[in-house]
TIRO-2110 file (N, C-alpha, C; in Angstrom, 1 decimal):
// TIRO-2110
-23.2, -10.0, -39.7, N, 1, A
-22.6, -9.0, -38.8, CA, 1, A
-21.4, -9.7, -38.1, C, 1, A
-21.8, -10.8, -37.6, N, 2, A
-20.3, -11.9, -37.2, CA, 2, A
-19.2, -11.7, -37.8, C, 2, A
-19.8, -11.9, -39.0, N, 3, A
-18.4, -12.4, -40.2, CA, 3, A
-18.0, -10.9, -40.4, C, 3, A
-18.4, -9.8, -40.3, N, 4, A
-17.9, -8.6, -40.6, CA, 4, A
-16.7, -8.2, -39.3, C, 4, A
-17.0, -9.0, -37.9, N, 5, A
-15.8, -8.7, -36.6, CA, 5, A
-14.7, -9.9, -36.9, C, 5, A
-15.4, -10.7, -37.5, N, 6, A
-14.0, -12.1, -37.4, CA, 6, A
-13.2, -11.5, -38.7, C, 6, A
-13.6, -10.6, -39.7, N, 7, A
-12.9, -10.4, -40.6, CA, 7, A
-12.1, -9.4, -40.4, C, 7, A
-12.8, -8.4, -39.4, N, 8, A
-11.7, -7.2, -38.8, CA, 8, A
-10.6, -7.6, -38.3, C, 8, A
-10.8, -8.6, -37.1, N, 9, A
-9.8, -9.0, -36.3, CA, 9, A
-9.2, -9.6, -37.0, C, 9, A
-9.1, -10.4, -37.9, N, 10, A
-8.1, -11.1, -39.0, CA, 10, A
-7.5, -10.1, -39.3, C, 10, A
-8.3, -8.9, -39.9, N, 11, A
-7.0, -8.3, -40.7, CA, 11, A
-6.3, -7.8, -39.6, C, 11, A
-6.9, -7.4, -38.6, N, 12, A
-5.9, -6.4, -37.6, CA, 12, A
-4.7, -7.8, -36.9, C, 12, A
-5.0, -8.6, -36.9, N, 13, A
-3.6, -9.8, -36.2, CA, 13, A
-3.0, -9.9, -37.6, C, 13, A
-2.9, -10.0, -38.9, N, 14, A
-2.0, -9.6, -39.9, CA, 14, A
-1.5, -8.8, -40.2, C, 14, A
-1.7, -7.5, -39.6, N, 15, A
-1.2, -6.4, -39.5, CA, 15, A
-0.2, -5.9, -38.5, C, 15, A
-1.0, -6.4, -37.4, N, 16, A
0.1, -6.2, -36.0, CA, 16, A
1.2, -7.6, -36.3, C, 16, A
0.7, -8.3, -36.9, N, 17, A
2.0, -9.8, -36.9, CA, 17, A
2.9, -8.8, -38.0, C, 17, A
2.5, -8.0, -38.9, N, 18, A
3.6, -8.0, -40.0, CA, 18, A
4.6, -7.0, -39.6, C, 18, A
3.8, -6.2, -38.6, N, 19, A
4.5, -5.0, -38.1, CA, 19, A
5.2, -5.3, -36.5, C, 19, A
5.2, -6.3, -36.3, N, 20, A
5.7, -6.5, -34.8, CA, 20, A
6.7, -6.4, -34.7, C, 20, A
7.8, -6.6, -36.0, N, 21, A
8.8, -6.5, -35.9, CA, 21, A
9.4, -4.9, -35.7, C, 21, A
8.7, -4.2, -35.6, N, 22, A
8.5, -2.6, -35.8, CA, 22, A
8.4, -2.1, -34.6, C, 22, A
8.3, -2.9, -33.3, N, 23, A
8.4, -2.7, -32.1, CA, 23, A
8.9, -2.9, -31.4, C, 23, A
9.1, -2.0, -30.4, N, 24, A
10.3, -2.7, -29.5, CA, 24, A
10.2, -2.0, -27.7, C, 24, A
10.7, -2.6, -26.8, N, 25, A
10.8, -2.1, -25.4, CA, 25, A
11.6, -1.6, -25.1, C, 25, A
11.7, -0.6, -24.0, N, 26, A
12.4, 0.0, -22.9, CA, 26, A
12.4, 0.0, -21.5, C, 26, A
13.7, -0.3, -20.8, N, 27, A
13.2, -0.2, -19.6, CA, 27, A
13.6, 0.8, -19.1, C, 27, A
13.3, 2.0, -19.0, N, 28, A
13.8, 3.3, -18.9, CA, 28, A
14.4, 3.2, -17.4, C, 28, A
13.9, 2.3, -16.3, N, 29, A
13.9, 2.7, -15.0, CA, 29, A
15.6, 2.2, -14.5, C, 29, A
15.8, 1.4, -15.3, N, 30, A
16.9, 0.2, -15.8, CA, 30, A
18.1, 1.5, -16.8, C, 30, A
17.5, 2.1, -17.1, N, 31, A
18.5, 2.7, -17.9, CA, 31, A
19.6, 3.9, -17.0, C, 31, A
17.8, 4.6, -16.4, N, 32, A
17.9, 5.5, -15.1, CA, 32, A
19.3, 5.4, -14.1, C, 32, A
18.9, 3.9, -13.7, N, 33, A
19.6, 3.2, -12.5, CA, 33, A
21.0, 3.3, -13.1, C, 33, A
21.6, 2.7, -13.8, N, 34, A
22.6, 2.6, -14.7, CA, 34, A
23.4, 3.3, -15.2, C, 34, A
22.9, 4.3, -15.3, N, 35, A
24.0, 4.9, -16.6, CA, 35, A
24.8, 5.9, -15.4, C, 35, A
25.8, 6.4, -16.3, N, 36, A
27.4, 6.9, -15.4, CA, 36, A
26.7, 8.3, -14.9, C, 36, A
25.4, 9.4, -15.6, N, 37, A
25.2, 10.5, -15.6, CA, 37, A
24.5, 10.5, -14.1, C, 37, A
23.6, 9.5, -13.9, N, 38, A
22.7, 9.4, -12.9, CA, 38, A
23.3, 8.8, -11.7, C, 38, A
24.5, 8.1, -12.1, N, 39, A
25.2, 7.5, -11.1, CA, 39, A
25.8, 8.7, -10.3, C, 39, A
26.8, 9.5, -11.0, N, 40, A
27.4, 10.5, -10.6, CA, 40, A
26.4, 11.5, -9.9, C, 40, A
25.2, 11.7, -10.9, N, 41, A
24.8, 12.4, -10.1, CA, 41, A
24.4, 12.4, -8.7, C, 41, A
23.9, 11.3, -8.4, N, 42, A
23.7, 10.5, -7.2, CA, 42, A
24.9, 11.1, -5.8, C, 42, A
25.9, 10.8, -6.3, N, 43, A
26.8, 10.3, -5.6, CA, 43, A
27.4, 12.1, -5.2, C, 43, A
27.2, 13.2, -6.1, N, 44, A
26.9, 14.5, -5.9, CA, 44, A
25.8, 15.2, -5.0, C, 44, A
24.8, 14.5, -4.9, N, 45, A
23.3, 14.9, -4.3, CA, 45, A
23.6, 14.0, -2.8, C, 45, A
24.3, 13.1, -2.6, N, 46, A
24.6, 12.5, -1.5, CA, 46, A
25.7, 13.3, -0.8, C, 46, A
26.6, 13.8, -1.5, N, 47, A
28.0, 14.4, -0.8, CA, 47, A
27.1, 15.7, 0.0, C, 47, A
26.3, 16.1, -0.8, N, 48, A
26.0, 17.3, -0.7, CA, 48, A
25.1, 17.3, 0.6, C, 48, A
24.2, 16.1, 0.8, N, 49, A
23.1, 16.4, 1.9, CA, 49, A
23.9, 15.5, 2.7, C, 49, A
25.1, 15.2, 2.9, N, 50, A
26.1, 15.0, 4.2, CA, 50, A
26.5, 15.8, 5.0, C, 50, A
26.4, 17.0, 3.8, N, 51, A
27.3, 18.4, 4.4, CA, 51, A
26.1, 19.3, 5.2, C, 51, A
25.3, 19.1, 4.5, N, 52, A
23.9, 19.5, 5.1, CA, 52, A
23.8, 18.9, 6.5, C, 52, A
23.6, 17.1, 6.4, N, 53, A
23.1, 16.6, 7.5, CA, 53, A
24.3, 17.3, 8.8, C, 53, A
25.8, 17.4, 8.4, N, 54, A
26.7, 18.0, 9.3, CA, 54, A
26.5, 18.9, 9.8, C, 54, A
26.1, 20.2, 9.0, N, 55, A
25.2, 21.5, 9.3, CA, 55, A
24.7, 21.9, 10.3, C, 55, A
23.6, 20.7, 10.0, N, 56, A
21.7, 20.9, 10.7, CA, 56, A
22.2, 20.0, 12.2, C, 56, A
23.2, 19.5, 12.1, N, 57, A
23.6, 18.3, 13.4, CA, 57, A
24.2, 19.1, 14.6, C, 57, A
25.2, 20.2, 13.6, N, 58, A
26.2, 21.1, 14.5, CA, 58, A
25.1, 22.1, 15.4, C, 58, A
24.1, 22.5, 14.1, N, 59, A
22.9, 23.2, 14.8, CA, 59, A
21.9, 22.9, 15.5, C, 59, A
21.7, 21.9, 15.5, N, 60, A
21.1, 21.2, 16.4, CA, 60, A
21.3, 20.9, 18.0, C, 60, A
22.8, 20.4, 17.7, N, 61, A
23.9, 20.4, 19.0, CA, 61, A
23.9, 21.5, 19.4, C, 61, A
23.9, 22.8, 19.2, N, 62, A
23.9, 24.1, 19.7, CA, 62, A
22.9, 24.3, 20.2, C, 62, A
21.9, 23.9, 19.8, N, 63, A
20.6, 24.4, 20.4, CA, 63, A
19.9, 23.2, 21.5, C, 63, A
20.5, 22.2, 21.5, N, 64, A
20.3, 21.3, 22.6, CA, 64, A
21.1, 22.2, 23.6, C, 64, A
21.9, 22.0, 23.5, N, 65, A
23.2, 23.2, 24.5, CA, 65, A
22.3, 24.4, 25.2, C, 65, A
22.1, 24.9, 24.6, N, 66, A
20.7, 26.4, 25.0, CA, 66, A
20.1, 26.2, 25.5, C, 66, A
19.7, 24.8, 25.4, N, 67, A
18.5, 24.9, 26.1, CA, 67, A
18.8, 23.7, 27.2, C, 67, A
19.5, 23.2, 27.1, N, 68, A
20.1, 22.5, 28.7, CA, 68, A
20.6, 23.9, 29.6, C, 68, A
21.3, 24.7, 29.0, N, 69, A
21.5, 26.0, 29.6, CA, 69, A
20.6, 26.9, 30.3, C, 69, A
19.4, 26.8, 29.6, N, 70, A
18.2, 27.4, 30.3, CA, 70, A
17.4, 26.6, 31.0, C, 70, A
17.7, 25.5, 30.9, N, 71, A
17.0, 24.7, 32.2, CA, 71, A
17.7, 25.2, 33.3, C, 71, A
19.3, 24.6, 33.4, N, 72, A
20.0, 25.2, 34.5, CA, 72, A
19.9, 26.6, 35.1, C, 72, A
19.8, 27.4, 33.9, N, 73, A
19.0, 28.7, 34.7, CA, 73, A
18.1, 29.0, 35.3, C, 73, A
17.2, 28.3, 35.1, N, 74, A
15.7, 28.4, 35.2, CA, 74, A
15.0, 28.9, 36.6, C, 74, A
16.6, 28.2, 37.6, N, 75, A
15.9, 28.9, 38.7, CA, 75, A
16.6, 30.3, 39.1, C, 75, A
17.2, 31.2, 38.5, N, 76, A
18.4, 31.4, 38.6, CA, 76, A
17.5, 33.2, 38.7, C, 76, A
16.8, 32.7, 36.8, N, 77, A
16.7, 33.6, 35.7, CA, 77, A
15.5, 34.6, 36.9, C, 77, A
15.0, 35.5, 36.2, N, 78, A
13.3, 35.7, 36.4, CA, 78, A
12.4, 35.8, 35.5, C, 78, A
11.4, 35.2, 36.1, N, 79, A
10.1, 35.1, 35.3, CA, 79, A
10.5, 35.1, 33.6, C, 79, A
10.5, 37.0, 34.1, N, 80, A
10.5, 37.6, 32.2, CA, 80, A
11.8, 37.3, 31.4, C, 80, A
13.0, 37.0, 31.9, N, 81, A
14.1, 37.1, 31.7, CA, 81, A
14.2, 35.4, 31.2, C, 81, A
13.2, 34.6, 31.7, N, 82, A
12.9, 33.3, 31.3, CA, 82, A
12.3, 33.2, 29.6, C, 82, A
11.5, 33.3, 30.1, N, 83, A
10.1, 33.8, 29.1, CA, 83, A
10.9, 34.6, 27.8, C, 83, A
11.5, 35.3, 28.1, N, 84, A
12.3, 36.0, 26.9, CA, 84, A
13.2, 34.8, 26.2, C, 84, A
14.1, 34.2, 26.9, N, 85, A
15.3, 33.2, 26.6, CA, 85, A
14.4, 31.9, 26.2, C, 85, A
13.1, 31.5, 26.8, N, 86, A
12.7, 30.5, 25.9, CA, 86, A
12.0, 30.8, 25.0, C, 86, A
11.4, 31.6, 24.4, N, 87, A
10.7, 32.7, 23.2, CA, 87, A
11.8, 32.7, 22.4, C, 87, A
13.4, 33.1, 22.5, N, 88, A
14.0, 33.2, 21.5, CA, 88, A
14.5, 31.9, 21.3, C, 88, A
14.5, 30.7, 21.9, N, 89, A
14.9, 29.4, 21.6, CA, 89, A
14.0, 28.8, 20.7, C, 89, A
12.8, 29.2, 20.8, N, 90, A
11.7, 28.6, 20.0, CA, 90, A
11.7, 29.1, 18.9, C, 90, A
12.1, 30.7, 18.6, N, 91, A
12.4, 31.2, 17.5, CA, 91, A
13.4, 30.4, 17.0, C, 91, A
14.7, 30.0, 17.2, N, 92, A
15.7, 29.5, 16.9, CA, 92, A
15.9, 28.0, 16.2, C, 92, A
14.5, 27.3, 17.3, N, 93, A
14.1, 26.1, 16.3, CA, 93, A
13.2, 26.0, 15.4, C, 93, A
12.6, 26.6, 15.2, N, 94, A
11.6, 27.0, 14.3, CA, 94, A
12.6, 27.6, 13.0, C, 94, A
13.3, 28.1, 13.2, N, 95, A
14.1, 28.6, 12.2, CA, 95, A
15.1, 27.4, 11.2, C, 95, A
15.4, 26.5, 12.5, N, 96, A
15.8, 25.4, 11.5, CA, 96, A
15.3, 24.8, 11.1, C, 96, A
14.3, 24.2, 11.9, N, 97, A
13.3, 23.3, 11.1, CA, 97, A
13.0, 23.8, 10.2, C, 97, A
12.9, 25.4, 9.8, N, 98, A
12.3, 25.8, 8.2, CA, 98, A
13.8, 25.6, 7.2, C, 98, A
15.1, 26.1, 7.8, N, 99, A
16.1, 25.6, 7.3, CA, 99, A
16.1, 24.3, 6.6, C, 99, A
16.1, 23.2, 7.1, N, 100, A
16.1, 21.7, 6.7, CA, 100, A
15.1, 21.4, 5.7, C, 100, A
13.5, 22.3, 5.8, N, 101, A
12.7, 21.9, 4.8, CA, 101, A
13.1, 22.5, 3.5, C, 101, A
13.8, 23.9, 3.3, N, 102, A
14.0, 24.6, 2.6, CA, 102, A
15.5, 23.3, 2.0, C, 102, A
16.0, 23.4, 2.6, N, 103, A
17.1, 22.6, 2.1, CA, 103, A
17.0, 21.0, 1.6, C, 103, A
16.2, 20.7, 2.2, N, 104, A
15.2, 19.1, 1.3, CA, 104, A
14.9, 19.9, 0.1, C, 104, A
13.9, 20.5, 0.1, N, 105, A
13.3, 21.2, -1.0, CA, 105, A
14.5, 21.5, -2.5, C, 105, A
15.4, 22.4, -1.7, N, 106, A
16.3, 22.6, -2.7, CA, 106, A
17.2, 20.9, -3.3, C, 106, A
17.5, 20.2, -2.8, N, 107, A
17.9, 19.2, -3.2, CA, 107, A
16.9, 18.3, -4.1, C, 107, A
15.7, 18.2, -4.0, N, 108, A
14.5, 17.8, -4.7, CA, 108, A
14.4, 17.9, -5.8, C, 108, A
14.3, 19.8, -5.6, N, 109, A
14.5, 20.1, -7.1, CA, 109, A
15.7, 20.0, -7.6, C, 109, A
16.6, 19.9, -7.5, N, 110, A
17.9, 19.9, -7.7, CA, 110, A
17.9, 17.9, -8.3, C, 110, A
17.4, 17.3, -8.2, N, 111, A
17.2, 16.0, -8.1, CA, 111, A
16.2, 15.9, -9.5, C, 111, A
15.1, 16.1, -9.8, N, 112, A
14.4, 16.6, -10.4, CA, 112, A
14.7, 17.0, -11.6, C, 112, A
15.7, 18.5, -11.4, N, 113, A
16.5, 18.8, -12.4, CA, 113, A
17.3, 17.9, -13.7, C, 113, A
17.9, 17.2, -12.8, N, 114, A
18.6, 16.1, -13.4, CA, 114, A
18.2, 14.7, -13.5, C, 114, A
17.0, 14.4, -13.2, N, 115, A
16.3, 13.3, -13.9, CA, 115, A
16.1, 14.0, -15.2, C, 115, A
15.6, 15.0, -15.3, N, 116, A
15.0, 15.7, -16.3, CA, 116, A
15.7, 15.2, -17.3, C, 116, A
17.0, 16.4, -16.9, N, 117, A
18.3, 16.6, -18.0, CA, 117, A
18.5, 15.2, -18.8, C, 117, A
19.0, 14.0, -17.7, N, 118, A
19.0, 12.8, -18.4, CA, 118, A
17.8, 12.2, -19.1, C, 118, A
16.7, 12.4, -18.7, N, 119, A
15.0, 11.9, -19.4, CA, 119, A
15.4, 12.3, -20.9, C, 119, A
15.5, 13.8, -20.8, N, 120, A
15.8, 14.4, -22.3, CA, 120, A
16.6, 13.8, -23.1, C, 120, A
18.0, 13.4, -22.6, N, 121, A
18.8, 13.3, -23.6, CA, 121, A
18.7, 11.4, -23.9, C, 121, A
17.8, 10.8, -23.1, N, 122, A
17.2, 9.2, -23.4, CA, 122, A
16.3, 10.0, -24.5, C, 122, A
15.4, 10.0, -24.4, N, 123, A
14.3, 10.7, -25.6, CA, 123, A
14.9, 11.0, -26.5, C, 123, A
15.8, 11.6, -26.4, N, 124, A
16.7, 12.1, -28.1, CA, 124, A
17.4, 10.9, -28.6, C, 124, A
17.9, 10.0, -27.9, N, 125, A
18.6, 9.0, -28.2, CA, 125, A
17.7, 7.5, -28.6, C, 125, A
16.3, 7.4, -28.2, N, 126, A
15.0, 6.5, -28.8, CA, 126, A
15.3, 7.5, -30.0, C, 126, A
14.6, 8.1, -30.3, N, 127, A
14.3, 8.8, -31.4, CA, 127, A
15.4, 9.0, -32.3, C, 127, A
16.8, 8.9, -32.5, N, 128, A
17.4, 8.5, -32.8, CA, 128, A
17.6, 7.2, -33.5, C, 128, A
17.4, 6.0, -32.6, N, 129, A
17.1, 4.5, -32.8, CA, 129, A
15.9, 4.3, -33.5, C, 129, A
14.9, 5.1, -33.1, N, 130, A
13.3, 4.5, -34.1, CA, 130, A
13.7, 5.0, -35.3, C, 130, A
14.6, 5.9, -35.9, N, 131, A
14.6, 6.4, -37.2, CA, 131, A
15.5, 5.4, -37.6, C, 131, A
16.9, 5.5, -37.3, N, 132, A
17.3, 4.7, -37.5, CA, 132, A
17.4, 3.0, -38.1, C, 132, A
16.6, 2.8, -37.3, N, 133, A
16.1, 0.9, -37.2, CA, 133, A
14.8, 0.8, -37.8, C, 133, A
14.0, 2.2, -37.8, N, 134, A
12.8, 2.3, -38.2, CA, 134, A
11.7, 1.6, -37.3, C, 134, A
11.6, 1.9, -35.9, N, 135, A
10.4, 1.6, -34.8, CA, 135, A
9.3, 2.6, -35.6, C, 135, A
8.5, 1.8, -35.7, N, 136, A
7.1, 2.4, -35.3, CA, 136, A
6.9, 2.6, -33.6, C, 136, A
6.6, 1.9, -33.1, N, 137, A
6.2, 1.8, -31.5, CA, 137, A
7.7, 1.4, -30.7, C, 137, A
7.7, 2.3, -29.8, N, 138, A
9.0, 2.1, -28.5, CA, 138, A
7.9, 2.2, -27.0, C, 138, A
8.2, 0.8, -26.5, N, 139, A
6.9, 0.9, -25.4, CA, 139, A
8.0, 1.5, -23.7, C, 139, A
7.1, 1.4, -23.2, N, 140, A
8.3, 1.2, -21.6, CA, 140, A
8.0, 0.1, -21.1, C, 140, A
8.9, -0.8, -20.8, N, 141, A
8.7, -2.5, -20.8, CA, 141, A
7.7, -2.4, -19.1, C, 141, A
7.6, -1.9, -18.6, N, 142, A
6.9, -1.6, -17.4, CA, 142, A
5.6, -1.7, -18.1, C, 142, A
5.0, -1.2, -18.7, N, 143, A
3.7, -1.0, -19.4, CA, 143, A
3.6, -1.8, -20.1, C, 143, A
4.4, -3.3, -20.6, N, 144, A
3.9, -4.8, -21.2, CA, 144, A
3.9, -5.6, -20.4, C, 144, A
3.1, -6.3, -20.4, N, 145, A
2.6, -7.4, -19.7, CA, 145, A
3.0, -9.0, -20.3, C, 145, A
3.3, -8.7, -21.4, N, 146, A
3.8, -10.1, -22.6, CA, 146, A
4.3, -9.2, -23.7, C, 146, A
5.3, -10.1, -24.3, N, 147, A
6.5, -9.9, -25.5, CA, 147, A
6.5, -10.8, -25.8, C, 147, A
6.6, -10.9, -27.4, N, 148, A
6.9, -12.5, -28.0, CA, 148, A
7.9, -11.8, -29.2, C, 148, A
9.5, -11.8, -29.2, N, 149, A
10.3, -11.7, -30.3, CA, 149, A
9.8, -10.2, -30.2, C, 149, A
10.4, -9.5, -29.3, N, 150, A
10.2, -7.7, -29.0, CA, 150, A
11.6, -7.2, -29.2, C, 150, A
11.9, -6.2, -29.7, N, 151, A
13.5, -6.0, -29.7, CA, 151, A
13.5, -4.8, -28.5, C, 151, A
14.0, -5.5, -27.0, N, 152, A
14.5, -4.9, -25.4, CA, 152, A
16.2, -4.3, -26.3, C, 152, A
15.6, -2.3, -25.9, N, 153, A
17.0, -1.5, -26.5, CA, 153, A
17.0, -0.5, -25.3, C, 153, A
17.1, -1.3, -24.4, N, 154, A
17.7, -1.2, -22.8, CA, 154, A
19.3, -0.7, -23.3, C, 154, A
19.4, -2.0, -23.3, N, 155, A
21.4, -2.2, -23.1, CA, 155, A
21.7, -0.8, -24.3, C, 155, A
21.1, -1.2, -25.5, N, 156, A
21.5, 0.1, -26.5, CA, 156, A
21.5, 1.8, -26.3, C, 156, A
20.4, 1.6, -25.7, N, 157, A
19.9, 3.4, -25.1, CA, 157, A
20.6, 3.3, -24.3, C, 157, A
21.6, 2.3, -23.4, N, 158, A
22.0, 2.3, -21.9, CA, 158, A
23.4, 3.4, -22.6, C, 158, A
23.9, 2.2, -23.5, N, 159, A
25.2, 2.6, -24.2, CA, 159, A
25.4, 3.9, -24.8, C, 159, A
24.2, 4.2, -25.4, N, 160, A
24.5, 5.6, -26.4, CA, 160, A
24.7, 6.9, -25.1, C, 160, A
23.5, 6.5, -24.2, N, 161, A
23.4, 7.4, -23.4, CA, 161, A
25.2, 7.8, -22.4, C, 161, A
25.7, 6.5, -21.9, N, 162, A
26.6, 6.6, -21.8, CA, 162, A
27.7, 7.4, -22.4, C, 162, A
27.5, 6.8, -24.1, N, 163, A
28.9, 7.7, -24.8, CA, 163, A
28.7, 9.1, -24.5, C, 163, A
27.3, 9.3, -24.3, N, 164, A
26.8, 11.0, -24.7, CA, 164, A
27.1, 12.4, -23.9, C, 164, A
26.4, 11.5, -22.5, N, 165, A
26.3, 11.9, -21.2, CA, 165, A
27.1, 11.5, -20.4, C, 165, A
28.3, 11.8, -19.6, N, 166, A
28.4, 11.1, -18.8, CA, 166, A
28.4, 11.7, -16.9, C, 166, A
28.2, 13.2, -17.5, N, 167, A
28.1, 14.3, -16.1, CA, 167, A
26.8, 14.9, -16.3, C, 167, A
26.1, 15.0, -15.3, N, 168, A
24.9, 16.1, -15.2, CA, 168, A
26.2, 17.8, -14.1, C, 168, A
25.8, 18.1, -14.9, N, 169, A
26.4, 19.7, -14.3, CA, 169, A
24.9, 19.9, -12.8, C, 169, A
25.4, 19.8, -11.5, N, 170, A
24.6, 19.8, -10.6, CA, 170, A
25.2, 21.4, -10.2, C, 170, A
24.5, 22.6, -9.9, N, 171, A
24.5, 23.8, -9.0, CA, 171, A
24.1, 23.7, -8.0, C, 171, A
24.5, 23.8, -6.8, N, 172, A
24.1, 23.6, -5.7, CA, 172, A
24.3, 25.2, -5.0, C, 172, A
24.2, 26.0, -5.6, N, 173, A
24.2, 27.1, -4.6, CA, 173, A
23.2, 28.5, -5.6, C, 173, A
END
């Protein structure tokens, strides 16, 4: 029964040795970082929640204002005439604060989106290379722990993706 596991494992390390060359890594996270599509996009998803942060800041500043305003009134106002003006102030912040989450939100997805878009067209472009070069196995170098003579098609996916992709089309409204 021994000699029946030492003879499995033999053949399976002659098999994985014959085929090793048939495999290869990725560092997707490395490619992500890198490439011109994700860079750009980046750099679109930033302009954008500038203009936001400008926004929510101006609005903000207004409603600090309002409500320094209604202090000063405070003795001024009556009762109900208070009570009404801080009721609608509370309405008013309440309203942005759902503003800014709604607008995180949209940028998220909007973020998301375009990981996606780029994910996709990496996946088409392995798949490309494994036919090509003929991979059996394309790992994500995150998920190895040890490599001995692996062929890392980082730089290569980095490159094709490049010529391919170089703008994600972002909609922002």
């Amino acid at each position: 029964m021994l000699k029946k596991y030492f003879y499995l494992i033999f053949i399976l390390l002659i098999t994985t040795q014959t085929k090793a060359n048939n495999i290869a890594i990725l560092n997707v996270d490395e490619v992500l970082a890198k490439s011109i599509a994700a860079q750009n996009a980046t750099v679109q998803l930033k302009e954008k929640l500038d203009l936001y942060q400008i926004e929510i800041n101006k609005k903000g500043e207004s409603l600090q204002r309002e409500q320094n305003d209604l202090v000063q009134q405070s003795n001024i106002l009556t009762q109900e005439a208070l009570e009404a003006k801080q009721k609608d102030l509370i309405t008013k912040i309440q309203s942005l604060e759902i503003e800014v989450k709604d607008k995180k939100k949209k940028l998220d997805n909007i973020y998301i989106k375009v990981i996606s878009q780029i994910e996709k067209n990496i996946a088409e472009i392995i798949e490309e290379i494994s036919k090509e070069e003929n991979y059996n196995l394309i790992l994500s170098s995150s998920d190895v722990i040890y490599s001995n003579n692996i062929t890392d098609l980082t730089q290569k996916v980095l490159t094709s993706l490049n010529k391919k992709l170089t703008k994600v089309e972002i909609s922002l409204e």
